[in-house]
One Martini backbone bead per residue (centre of mass of N, CA, C, O) as a GRO file, in nm:
protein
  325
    1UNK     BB    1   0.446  -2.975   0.436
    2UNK     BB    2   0.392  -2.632   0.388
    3UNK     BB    3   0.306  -2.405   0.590
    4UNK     BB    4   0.124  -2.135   0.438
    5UNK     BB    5  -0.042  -2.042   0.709
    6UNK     BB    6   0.161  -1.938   0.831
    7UNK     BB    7   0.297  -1.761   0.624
    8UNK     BB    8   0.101  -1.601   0.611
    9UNK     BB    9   0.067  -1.483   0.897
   10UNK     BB   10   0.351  -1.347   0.899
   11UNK     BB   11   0.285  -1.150   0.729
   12UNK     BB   12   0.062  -0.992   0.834
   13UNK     BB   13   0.265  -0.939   1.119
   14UNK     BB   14   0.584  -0.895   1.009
   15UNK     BB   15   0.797  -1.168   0.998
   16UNK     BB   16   1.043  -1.196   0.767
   17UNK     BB   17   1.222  -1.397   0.890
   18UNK     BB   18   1.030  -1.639   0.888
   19UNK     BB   19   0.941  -1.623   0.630
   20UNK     BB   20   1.236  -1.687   0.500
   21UNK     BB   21   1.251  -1.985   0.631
   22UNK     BB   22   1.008  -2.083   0.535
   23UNK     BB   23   1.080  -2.078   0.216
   24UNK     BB   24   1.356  -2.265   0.243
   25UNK     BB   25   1.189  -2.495   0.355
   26UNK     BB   26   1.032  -2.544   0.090
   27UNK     BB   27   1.181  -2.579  -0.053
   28UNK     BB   28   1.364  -2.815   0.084
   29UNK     BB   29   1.077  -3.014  -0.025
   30UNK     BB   30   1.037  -2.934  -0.333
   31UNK     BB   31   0.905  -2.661  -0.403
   32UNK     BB   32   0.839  -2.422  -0.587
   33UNK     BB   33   0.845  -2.122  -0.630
   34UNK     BB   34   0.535  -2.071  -0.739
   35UNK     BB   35   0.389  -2.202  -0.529
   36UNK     BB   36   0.511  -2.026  -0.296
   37UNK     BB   37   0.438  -1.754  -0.401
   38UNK     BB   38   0.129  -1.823  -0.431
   39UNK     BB   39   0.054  -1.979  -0.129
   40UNK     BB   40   0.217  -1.788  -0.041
   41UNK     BB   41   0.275  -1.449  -0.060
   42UNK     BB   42   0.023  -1.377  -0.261
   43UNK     BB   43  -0.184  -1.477  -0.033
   44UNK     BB   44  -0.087  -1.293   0.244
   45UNK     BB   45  -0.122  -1.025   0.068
   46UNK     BB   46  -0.438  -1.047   0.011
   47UNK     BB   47  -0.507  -0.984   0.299
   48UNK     BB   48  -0.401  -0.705   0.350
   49UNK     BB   49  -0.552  -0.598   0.120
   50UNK     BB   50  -0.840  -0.616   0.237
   51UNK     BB   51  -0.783  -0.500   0.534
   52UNK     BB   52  -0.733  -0.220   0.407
   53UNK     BB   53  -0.963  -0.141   0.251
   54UNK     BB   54  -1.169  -0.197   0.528
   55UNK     BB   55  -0.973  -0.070   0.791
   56UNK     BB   56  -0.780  -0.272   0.963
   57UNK     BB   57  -0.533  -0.168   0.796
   58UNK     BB   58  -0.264   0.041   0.781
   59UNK     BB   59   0.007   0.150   0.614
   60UNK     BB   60   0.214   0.030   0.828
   61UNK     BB   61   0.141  -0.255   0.810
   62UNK     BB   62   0.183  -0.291   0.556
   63UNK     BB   63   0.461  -0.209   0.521
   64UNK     BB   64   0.555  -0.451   0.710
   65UNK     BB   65   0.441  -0.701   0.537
   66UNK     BB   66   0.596  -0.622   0.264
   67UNK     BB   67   0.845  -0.673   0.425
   68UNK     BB   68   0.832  -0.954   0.446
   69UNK     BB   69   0.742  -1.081   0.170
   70UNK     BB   70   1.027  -0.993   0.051
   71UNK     BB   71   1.182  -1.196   0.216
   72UNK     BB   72   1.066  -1.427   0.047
   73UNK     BB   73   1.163  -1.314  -0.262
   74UNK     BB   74   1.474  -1.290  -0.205
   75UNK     BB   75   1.483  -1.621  -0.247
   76UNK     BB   76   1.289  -1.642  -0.526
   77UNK     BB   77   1.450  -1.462  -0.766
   78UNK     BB   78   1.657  -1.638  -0.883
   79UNK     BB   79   1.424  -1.850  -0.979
   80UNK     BB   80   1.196  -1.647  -1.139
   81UNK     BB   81   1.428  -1.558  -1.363
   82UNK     BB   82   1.437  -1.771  -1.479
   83UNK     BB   83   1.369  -1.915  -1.761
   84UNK     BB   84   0.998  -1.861  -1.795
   85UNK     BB   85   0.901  -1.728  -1.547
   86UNK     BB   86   0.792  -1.469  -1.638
   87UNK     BB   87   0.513  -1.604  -1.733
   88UNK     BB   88   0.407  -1.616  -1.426
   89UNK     BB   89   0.259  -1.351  -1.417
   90UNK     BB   90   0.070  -1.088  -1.380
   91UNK     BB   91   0.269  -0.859  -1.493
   92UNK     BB   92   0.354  -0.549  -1.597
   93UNK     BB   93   0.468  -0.234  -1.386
   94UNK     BB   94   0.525   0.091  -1.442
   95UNK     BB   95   0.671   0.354  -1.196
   96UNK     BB   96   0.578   0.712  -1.138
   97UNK     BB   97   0.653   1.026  -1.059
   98UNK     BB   98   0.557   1.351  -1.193
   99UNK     BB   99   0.679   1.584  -1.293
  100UNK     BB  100   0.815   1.793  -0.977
  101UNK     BB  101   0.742   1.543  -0.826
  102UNK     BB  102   0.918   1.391  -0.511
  103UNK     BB  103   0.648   1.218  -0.405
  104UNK     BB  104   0.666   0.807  -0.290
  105UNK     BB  105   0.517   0.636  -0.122
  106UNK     BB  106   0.297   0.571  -0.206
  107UNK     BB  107   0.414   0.432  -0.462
  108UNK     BB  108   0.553   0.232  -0.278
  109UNK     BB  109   0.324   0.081  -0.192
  110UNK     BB  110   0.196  -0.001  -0.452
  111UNK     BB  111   0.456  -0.194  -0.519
  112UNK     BB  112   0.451  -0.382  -0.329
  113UNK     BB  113   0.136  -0.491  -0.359
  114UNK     BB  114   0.192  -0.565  -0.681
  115UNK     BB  115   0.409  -0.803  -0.598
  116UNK     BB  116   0.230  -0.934  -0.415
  117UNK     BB  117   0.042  -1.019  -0.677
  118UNK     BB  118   0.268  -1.072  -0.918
  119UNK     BB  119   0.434  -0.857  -1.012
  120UNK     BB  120   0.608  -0.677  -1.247
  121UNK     BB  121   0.881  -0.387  -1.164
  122UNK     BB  122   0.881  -0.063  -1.269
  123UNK     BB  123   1.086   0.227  -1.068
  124UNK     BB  124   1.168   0.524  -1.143
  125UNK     BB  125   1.050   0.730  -0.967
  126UNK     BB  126   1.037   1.069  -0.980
  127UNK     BB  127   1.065   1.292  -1.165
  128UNK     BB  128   0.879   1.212  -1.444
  129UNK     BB  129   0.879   1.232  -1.758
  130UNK     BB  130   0.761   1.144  -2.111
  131UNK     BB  131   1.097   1.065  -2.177
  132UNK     BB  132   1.092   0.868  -1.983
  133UNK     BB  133   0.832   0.665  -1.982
  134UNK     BB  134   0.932   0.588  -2.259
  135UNK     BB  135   1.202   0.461  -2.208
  136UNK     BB  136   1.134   0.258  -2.005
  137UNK     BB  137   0.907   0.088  -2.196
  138UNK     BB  138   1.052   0.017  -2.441
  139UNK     BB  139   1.252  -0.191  -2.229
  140UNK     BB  140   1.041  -0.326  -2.043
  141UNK     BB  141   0.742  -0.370  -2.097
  142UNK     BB  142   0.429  -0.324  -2.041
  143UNK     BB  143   0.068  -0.287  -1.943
  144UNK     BB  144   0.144  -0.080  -1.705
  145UNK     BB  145   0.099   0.280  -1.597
  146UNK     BB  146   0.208   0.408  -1.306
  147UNK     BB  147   0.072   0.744  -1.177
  148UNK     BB  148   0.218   1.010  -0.934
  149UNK     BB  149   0.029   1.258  -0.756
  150UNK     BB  150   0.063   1.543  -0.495
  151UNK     BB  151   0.015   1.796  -0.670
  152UNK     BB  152  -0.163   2.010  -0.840
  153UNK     BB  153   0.078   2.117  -0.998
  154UNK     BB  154   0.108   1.821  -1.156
  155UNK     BB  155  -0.130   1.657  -1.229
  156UNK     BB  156  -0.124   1.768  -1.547
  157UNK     BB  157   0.081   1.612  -1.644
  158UNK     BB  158  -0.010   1.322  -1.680
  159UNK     BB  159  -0.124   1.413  -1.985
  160UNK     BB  160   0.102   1.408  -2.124
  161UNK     BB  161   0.178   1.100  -2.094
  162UNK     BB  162  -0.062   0.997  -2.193
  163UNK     BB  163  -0.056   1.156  -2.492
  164UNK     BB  164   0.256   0.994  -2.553
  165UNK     BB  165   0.106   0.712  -2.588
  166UNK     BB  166  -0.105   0.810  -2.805
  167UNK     BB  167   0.078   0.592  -3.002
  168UNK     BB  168   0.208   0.367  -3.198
  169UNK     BB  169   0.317   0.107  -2.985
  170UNK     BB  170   0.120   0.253  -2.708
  171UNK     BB  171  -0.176   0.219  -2.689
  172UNK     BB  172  -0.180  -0.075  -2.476
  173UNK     BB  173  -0.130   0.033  -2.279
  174UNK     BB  174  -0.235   0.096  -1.933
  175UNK     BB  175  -0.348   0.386  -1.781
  176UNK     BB  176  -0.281   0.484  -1.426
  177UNK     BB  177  -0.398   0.687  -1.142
  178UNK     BB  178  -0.284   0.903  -0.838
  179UNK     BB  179  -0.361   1.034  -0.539
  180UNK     BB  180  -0.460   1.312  -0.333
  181UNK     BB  181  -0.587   1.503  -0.589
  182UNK     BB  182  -0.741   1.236  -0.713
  183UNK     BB  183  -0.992   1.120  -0.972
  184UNK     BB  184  -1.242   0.994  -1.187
  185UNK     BB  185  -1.243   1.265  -1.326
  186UNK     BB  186  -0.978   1.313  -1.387
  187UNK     BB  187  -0.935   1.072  -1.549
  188UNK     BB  188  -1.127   1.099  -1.741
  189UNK     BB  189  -1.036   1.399  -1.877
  190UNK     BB  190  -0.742   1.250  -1.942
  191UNK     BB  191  -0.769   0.942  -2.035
  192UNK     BB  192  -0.745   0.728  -1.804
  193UNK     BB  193  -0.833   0.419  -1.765
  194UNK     BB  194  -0.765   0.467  -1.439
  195UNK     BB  195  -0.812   0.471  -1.065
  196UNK     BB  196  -0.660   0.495  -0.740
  197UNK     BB  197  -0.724   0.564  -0.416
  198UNK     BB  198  -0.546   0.303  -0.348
  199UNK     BB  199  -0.348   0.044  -0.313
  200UNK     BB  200  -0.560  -0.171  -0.307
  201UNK     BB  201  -0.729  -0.055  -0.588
  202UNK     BB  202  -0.470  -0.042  -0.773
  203UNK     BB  203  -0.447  -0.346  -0.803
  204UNK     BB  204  -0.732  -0.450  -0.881
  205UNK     BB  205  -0.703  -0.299  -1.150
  206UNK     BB  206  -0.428  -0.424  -1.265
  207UNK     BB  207  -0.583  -0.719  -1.266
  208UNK     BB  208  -0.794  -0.656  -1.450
  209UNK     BB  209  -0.621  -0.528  -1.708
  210UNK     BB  210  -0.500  -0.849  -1.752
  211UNK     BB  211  -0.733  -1.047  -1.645
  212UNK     BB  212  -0.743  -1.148  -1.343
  213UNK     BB  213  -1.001  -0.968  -1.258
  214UNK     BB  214  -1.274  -0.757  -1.173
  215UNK     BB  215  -1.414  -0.510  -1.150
  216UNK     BB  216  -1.391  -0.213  -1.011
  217UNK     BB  217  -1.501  -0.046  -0.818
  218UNK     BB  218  -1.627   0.236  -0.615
  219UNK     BB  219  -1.366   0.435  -0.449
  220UNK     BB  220  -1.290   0.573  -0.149
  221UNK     BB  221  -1.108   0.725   0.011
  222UNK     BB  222  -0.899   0.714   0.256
  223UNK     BB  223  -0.948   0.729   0.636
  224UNK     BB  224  -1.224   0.751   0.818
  225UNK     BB  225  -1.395   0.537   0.920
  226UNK     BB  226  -1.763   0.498   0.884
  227UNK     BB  227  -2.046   0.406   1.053
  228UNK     BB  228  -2.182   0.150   1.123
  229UNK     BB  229  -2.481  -0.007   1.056
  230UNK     BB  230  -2.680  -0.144   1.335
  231UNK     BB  231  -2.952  -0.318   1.469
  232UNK     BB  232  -2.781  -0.372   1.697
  233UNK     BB  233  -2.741  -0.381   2.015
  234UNK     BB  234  -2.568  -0.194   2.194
  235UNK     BB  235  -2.323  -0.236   2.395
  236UNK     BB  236  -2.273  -0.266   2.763
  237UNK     BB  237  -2.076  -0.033   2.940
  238UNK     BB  238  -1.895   0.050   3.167
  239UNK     BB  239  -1.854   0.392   3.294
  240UNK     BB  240  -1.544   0.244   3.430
  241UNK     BB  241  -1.412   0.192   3.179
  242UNK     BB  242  -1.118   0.091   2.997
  243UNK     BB  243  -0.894   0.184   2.788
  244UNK     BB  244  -0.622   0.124   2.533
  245UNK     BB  245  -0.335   0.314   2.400
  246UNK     BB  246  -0.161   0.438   2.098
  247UNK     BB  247   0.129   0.587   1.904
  248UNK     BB  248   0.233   0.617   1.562
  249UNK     BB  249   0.526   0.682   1.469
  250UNK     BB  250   0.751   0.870   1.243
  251UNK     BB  251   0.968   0.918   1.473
  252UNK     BB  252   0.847   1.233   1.579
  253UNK     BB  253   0.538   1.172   1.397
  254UNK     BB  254   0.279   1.156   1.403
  255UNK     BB  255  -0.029   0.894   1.250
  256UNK     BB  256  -0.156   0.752   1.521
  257UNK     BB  257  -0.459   0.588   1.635
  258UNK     BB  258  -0.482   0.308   1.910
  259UNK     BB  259  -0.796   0.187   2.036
  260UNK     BB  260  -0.889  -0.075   2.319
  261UNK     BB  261  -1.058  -0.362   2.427
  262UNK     BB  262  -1.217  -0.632   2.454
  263UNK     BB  263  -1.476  -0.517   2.208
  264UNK     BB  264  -1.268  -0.320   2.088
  265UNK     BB  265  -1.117  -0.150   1.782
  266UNK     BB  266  -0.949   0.164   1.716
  267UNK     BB  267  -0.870   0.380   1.430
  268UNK     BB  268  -0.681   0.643   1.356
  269UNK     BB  269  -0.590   0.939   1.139
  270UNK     BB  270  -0.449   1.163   1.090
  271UNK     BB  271  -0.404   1.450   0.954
  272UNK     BB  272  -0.238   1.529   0.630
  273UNK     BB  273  -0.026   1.689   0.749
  274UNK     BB  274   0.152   1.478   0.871
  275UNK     BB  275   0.189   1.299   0.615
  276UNK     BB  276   0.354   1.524   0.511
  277UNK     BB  277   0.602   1.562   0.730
  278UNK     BB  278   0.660   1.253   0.634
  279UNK     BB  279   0.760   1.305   0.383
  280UNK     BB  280   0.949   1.562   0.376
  281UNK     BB  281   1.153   1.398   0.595
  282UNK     BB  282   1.198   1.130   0.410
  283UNK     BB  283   1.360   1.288   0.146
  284UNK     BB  284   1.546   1.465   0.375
  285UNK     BB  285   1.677   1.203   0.476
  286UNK     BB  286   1.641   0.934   0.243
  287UNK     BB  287   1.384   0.747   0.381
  288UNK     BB  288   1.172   0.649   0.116
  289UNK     BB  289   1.220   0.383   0.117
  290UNK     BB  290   1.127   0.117   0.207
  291UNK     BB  291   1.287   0.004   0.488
  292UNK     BB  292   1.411   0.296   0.567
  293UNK     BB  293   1.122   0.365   0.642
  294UNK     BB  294   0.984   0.160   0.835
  295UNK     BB  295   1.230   0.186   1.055
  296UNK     BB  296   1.077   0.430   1.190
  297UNK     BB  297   0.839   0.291   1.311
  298UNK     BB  298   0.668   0.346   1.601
  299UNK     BB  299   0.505   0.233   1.930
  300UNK     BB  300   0.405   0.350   2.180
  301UNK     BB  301   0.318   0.291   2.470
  302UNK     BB  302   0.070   0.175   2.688
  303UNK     BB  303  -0.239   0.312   2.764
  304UNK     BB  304  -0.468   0.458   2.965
  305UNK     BB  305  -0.829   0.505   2.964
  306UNK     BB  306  -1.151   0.642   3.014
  307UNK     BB  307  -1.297   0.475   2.818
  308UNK     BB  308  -1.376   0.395   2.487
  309UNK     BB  309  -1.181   0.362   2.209
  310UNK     BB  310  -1.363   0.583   2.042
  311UNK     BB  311  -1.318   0.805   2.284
  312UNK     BB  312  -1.021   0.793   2.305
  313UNK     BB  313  -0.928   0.854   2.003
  314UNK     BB  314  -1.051   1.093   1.945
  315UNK     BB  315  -0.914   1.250   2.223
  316UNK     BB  316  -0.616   1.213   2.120
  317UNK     BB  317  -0.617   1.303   1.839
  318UNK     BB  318  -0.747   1.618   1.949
  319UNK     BB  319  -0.466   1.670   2.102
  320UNK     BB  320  -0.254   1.656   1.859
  321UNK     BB  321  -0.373   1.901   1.676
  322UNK     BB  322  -0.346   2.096   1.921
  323UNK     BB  323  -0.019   2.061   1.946
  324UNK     BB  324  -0.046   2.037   1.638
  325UNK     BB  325  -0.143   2.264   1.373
   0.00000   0.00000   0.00000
């Protein structure tokens, strides 16, 4: 019987050989493609989004988790694609960065946990007109068409798509956006079905659009997560205890924060200005694609520093802001 258990754990973890190696295993136990994918790699995944969702990992973790699952993937797409196996999908989904913008991480995160949800995907890639998103769809057969823009200055293109679609033959599409300058009011103005704040809530949405989940609720930006209110008597803390904390970097560019003790652990995003000079940089050097992205991240050593993990969280936080402003 093979352990899905084990391996939802690895993907959680990041595990890609392992996931690989238990995938072959199942094969080799006579186990389907499908059972395969659905009991390990897209429920491994649902844990990832879930815990993404509410701030327990964060992007490069997902990106490190989803690196896994792909590893799993690529035993088992020969055998998906064989004949009948794609009707056993969640979705098409087809997806692209709107003219002007060359910005790709966000939507590449986005195609990753789609795929994990068991979506067929095609990722056209950045600056792409209104006649690419056609000619690409006319192709592929899409249900949902997903489009990000960082740019206020591109995301009106969104419109442009949008209405390029609303004519007999493709007004069946359901169409999504996203990005950092992207809202909800946005989405309504420009005639969107619908509106992602974040990587796991735009897949939320796309199994809504299919009919696979409940409808998506309203979801704030992700950011620094807000204070948990709790009528618990806050832990009574020693005040010479110290915290240990790293820095994770996308090569020499700082990205977070991460300070833990026994009783808690806390995580701290840079300021976006950060993870623009990671994108900026990713772009210039041809690494913001999949796996050549993610092998850029590695987390400094561990040092240790008095005082709670939330006060050293954010006390280096504001080291870092300070000496690069």
């Amino acid at each position: 019987m093979p352990d899905y258990a084990l391996m939802n754990q690895c993907i959680y973890e990041g595990k890609a050989k392992e996931v690989e190696q238990l995938t072959k295993d199942a094969l080799a136990e006579g186990r389907t493609a499908q059972e395969i994918l659905s009991d390990g790699l897209i429920a491994g995944m649902s844990v990832v989004g879930e815990d993404f969702k509410y701030n327990i990992l964060y992007v490069p973790e997902v990106l490190i988790a989803a690196r896994a699952m792909k590893a799993g993937m690529s035993v088992l797409k020969p055998l998906l694609s064989a004949k009948g196996a794609a009707d056993t999908s969640a979705g098409r989904l087809l997806m692209g960065t709107v003219r002007g913008d060359l910005h790709d991480i966000g939507k590449n995160l986005v195609c990753m946990m789609a795929e994990g949800a068991g979506f067929q995907i095609k990722d056209i890639g950045v600056d792409q007109s209104v006649e690419k998103f056609a000619a690409a769809a006319e192709e592929f057969k899409p249900d949902i068409i997903g489009m990000s823009a960082l740019l206020t200055t591109t995301m009106t293109y969104m419109k442009v798509v949008i209405d390029g679609f609303d004519v007999p033959g493709r007004d069946h599409i359901k169409m999504a956006i996203g990005g950092a300058p992207i809202s909800q009011m946005f989405a309504d103005e420009i005639g969107a079905d619908g509106y992602g704040a974040d990587a796991s809530s735009a897949v939320d949405l796309f199994l809504y659009f299919v009919g696979k989940g409940p409808p998506p609720g309203v979801t704030a930006k992700r950011g620094v997560a807000a204070p948990i209110e709790s009528s618990a008597a806050p832990v009574r803390r020693d005040p010479k205890a110290k915290s240990k904390f790293q820095i994770l970097y996308w090569q020499d560019i700082p990205s977070q924060v991460k300070a833990w003790d026994d009783f808690d652990e806390v995580k701290l995003d840079l300021p976006h200005r950060f993870a623009d000079r990671i994108d900026a940089q990713a772009q210039r050097l041809g690494l913001a694609q999949g796996d050549d992205y993610v092998n850029q991240l590695r987390w400094s050593d561990e040092a240790e520093r008095l005082g709670s993990p939330g006060e050293i969280a954010a006390a280096v936080r504001q080291e870092i802001e300070t000496a690069a402003p």
